[in-house]
GUVO-11835 format. One line per 8 residues: for each residue x, y, z of C-alpha. Coordinates in steps of 0.05 Angstrom, whole numbers, plus 5000, padded with zeros to 4 digits. Example, Ala and Ser with C-alpha at 12.3 -4.5 7.8 and 13.67 -1.06 7.14 Angstrom:
2
5246/4910/5156 | 5273/4979/5143 $
***
This chain:
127
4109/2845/4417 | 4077/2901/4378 | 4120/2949/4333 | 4073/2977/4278 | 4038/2911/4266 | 4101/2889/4228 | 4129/2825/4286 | 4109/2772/4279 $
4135/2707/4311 | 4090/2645/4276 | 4089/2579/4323 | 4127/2538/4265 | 4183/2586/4288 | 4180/2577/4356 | 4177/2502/4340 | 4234/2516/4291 $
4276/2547/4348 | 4256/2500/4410 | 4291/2438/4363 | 4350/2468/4340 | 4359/2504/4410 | 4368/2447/4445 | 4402/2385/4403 | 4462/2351/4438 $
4513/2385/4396 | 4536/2458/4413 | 4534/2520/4369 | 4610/2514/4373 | 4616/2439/4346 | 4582/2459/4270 | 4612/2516/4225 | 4582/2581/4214 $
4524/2574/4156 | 4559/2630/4112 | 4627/2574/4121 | 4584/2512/4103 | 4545/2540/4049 | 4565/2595/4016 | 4519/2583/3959 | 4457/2602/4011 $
4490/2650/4054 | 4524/2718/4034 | 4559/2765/4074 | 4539/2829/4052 | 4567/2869/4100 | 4625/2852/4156 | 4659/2911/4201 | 4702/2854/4237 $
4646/2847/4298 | 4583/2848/4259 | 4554/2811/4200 | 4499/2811/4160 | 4477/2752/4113 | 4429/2751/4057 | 4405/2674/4059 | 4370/2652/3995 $
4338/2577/3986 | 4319/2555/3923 | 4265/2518/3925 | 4275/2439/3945 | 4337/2465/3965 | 4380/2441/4036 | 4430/2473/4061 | 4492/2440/4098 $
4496/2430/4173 | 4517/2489/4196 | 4505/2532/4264 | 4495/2599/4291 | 4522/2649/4340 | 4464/2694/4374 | 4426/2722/4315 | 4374/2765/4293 $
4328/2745/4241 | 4286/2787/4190 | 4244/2747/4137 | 4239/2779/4063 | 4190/2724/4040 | 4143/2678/4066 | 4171/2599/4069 | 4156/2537/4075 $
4204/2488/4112 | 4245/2435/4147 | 4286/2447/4194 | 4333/2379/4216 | 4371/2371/4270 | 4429/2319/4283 | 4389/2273/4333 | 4348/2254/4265 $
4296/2301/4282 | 4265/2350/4242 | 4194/2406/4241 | 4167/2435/4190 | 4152/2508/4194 | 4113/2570/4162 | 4154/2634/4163 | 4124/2694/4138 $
4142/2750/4112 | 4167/2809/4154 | 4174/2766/4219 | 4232/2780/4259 | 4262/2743/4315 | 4318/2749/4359 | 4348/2689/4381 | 4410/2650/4422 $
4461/2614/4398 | 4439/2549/4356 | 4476/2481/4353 | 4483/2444/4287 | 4417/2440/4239 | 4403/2441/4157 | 4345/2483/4138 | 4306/2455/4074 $
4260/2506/4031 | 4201/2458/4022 | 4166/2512/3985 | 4157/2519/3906 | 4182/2595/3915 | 4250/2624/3937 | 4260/2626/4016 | 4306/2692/4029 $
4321/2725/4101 | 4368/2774/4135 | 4412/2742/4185 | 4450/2788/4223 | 4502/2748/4270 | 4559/2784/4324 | 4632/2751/4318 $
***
């Protein structure tokens, strides 16, 4: 995966994606997260096919169960985290910083900044 040194996929995001990937619930059965909380996700930009969110977690902060059509991911901080999913599960994870990851659809899950500093990423999702 190398582009300039900058990718970086960390295991607690690969964890992070194999338990939300695969839950009993579809992508299709949960809102969209910028729909279930709009006090973490933004739209920033929207041309009727494309959007791209600005997420921002306070820390302690959980956000509602929400979902996501196939996304790609850039992180503007490093974060500390739970990530639940509806079968009671949950994994914590340790996203950094200028990781990027592009990723399928995800059924329903509420992401938790764990973290005593703000969690903020770039979401961009296709309608």
């Amino acid at each position: 995966m190398p582009t300039n040194g900058r990718l970086v996929v960390t295991t607690g995001l690969l964890a992070c994606i194999t338990l939300i990937s695969v839950p009993p619930a579809r992508a299709e059965d949960a809102p969209r997260s910028y729909v279930a909380s709009p006090d973490v996700y933004k739209v920033i930009a929207d041309d009727g096919k494309t959007k791209v969110i600005l997420a921002t977690w306070p820390p302690g902060k959980r956000d509602n169960w929400h979902s996501h059509p196939a996304t790609g991911v850039y992180r503007l901080t490093d974060c500390e985290a739970q990530v639940f999913s509806p079968d009671g599960k949950s994994v914590g994870v340790s996203l950094k910083a200028g990781s990027a990851v592009v990723q399928g659809p995800i059924a329903s899950h509420s992401f938790e900044n764990r973290g005593t500093a703000e969690c903020r990423t770039i979401i961009v999702e296709q309608e």
